[in-house]
matplotlib code that plots the C-alpha trace (Angstrom):
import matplotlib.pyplot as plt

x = [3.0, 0.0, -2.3, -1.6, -2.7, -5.9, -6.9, -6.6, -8.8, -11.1, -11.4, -11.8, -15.1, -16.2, -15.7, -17.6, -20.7, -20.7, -20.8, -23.8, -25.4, -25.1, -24.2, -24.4, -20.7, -20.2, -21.2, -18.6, -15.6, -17.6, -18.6, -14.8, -14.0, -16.6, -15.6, -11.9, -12.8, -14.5, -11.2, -9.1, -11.6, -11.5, -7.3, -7.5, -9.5, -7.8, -4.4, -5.8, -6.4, -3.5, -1.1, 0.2, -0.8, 1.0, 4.5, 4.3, 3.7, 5.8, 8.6, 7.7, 8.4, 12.3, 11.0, 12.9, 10.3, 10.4, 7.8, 7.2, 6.7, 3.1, 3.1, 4.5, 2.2, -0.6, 0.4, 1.2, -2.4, -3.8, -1.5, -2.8, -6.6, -6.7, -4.8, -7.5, -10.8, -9.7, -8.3, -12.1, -13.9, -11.9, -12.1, -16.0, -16.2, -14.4, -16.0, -19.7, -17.9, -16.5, -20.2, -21.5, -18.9, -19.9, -23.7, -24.4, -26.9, -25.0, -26.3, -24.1, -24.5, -23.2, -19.8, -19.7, -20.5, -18.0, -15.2, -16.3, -15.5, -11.7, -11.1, -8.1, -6.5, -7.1, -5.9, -2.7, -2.1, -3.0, -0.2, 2.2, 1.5, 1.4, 4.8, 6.2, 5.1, 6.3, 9.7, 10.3, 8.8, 11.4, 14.1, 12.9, 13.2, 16.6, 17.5, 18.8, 20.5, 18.6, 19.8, 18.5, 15.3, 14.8, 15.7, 13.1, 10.3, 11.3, 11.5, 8.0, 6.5, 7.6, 5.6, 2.7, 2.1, 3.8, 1.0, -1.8, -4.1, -3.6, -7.1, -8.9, -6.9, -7.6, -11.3, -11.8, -9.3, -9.3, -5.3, -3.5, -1.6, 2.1, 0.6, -1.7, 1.6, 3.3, -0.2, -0.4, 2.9, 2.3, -0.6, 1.4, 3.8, 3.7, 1.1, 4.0, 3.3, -0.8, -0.2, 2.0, -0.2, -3.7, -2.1, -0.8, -4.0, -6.5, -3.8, -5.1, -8.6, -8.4, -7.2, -9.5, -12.5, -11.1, -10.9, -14.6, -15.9, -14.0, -14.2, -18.5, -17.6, -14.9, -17.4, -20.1, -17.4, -16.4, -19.9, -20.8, -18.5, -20.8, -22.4, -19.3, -18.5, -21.9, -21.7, -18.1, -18.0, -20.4, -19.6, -15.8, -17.0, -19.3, -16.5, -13.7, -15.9, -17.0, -13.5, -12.3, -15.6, -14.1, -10.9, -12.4, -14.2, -10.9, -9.3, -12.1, -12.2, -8.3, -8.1, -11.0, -9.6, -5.8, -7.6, -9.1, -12.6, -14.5, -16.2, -19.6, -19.7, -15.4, -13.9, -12.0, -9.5, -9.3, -8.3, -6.2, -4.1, -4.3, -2.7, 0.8, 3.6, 5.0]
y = [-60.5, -62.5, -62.3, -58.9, -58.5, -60.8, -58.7, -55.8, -57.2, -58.1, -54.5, -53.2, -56.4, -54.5, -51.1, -52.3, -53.0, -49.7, -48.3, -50.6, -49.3, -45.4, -45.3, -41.6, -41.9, -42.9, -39.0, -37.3, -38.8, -38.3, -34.8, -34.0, -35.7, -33.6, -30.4, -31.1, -31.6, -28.1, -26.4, -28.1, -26.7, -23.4, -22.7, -24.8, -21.2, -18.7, -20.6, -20.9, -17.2, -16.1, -18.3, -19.8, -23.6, -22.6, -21.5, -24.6, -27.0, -25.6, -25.5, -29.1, -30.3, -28.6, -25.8, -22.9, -20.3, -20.0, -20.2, -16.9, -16.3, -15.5, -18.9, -21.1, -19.2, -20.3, -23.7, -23.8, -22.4, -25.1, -27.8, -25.9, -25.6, -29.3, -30.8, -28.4, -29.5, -33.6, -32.7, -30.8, -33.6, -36.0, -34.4, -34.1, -38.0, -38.9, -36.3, -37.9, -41.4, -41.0, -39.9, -42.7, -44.9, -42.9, -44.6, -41.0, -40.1, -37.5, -36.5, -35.1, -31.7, -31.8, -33.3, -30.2, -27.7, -29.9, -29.5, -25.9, -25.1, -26.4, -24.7, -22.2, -25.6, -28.3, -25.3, -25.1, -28.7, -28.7, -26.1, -28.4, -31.9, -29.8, -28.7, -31.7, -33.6, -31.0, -31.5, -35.1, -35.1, -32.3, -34.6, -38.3, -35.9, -35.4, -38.7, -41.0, -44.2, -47.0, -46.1, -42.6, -43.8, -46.3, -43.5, -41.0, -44.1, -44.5, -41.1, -40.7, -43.8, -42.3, -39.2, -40.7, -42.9, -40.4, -37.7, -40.9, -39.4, -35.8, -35.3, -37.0, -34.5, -31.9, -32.1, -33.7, -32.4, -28.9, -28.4, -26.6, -28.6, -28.8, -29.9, -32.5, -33.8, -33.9, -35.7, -38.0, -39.1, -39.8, -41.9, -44.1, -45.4, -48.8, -49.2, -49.1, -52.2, -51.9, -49.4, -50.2, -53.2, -51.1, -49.2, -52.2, -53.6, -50.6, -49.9, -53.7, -52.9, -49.5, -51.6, -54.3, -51.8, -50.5, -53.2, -54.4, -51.0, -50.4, -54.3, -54.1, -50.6, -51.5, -54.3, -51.6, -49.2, -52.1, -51.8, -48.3, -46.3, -43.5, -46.2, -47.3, -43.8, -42.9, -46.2, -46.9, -42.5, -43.6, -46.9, -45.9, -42.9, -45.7, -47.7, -45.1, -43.2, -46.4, -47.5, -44.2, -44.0, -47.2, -45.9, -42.9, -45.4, -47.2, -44.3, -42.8, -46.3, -46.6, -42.9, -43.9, -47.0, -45.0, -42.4, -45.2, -44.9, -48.3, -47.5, -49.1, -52.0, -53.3, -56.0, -55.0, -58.1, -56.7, -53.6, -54.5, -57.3, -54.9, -52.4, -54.9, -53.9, -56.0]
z = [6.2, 4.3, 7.5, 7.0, 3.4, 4.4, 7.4, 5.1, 2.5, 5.3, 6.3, 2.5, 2.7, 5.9, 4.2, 1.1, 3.5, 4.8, 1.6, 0.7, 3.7, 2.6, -1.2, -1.5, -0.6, -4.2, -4.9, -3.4, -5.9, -8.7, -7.8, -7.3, -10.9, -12.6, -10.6, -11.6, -15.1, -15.0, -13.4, -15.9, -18.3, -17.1, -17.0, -20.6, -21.9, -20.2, -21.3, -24.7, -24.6, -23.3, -25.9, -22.2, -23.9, -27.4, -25.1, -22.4, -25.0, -27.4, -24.5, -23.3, -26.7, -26.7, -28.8, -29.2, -27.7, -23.7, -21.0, -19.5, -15.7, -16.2, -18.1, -15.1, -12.3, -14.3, -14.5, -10.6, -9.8, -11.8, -10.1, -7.1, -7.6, -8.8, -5.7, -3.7, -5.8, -5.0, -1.5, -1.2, -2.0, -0.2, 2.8, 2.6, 2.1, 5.4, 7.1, 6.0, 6.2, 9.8, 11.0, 9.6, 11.5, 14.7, 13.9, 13.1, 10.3, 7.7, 4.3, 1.4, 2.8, 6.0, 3.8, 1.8, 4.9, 7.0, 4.0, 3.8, 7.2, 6.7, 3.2, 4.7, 6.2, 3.3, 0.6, 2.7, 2.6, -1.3, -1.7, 0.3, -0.8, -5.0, -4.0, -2.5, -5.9, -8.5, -6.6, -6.5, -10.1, -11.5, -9.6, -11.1, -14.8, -14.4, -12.7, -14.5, -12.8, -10.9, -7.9, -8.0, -9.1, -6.1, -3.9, -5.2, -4.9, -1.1, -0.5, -2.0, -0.6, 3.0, 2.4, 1.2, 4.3, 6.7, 5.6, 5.0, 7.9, 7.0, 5.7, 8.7, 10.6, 9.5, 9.3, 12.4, 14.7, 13.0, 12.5, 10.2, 7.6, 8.9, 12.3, 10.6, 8.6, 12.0, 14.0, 10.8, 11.0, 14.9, 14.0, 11.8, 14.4, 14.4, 11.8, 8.8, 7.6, 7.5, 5.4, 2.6, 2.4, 2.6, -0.4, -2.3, -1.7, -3.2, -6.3, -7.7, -6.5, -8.5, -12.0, -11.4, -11.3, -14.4, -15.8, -14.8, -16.1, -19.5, -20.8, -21.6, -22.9, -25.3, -26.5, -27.5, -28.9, -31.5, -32.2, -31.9, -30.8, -30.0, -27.7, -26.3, -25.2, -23.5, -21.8, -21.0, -19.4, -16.7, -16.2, -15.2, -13.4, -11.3, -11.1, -9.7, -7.4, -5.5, -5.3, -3.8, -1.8, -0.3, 0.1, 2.0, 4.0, 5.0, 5.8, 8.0, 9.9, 10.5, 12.2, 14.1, 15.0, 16.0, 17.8, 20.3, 18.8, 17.4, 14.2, 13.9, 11.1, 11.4, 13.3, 16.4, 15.5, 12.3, 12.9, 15.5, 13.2, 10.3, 12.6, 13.7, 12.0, 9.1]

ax = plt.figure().add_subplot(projection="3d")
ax.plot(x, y, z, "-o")
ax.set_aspect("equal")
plt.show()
């Protein structure tokens, strides 16, 4: 199990070297945070507008006045469109990250056109994996006992690492989303353990860059806290997109590496230990 976690943290290293070698992977997460910011923005108005945020906050808080149908079809398209713009963005980073892996030059661009191309697939999966999380959070609201709750984290643990190439799939071997759910799961045969460890591994990597990125900027803010904000925005916007620019990079290298490719800057030995089951 710990040669695991170390050959995992030895690929995240050899991930974080790639990224040195081509930062502009840092752009696409922080693209895909400001353009999810803007759709937020956009169904805050028209909610606003509408009275849709009055009702579903007023409902949310055991008011007396309902939710209308109009009211909970806006707040699926949101759920929708923001699985899509991260999904989007996500899927434009391995694209750019698994050329790079290939020794292949790729600028932001060909990302974007690349993502482009799959939009009909990658909205169909953001429609499935929105669905599949507004269902096992509506059950863990109306569970109650440990038991229940253990079984709802197992059953969502599964389908996070049984869909964990989904994305890679889609954009490189052009399937439609219940395909790429069944190719992903395929993949991940006997490369369980790599991956609960890989994600274990990224969650701590995730608060420590937090960490790293809001400590300077909650110095300032005692200060100034006009100066702690203009700092701290950008600094933790630094901090998550290179975190998830790395994750992307992972990910790009461990499809490569399952689809019997060798991606240019990892350890065969790596990959290959990473990839024994716990």
């Amino acid at each position: 199990m710990f040669a695991n976690i170390g050959h995992t943290f030895s690929l995240i290293g050899q991930s974080w070297r790639v990224l040195m070698q081509d930062r502009k992977l840092i752009l696409f997460p922080i693209m895909g945070g400001i353009a999810l910011l803007a759709v937020i923005a956009v169904f805050a108005g028209v909610a606003a507008t509408t009275g849709s945020l009055d009702r579903l906050d007023t409902a949310a808080g055991g008011g007396t006045t309902e939710a209308t149908p109009a009211d909970m079809v806006l707040s699926g398209l949101l759920l929708v469109a923001s699985y899509f713009t991260v999904m989007f963005f996500n899927a434009a980073l391995i694209a750019t990250a698994m050329e790079r892996l290939r020794g292949r030059p790729a600028d932001i661009g060909y990302g974007l056109s690349k993502a482009s191309s799959h939009i009909p697939a990658i909205l169909g999966w953001a429609i499935i994996a929105a669905t599949v999380g507004l269902i096992l959070n509506a059950i863990r609201d109306r569970t109650d006992n440990f038991l229940g709750q253990i079984a709802l984290a197992i059953a969502g643990g599964v389908w996070a690492y049984m869909t964990f190439f989904v994305v890679p799939v889609l954009i490189v071997e052009g399937l439609g989303p219940v395909a790429a759910i069944k190719r992903s799961g395929a993949l991940l045969k006997g490369t369980w353990g790599n991956q609960v460890t890989a994600n274990f591994s990224f969650s701590f990597i995730y608060i420590g860059a937090a960490l790293v990125a809001f400590l300077p900027a909650a110095l300032l803010f005692s200060v100034s806290p006009l100066l702690g904000v203009i700092v701290g925005v950008p600094l933790v916007a630094l901090a998550m997109g290179t975190v998830q620019a790395l994750e992307g990079i992972f990910k790009a290298a461990l499809y490569d590496y399952a689809t019997g490719s060798t991606p240019v800057g990892f350890q065969q030995a790596d990959m290959r230990s990473a990839y024994r089951a716990l």
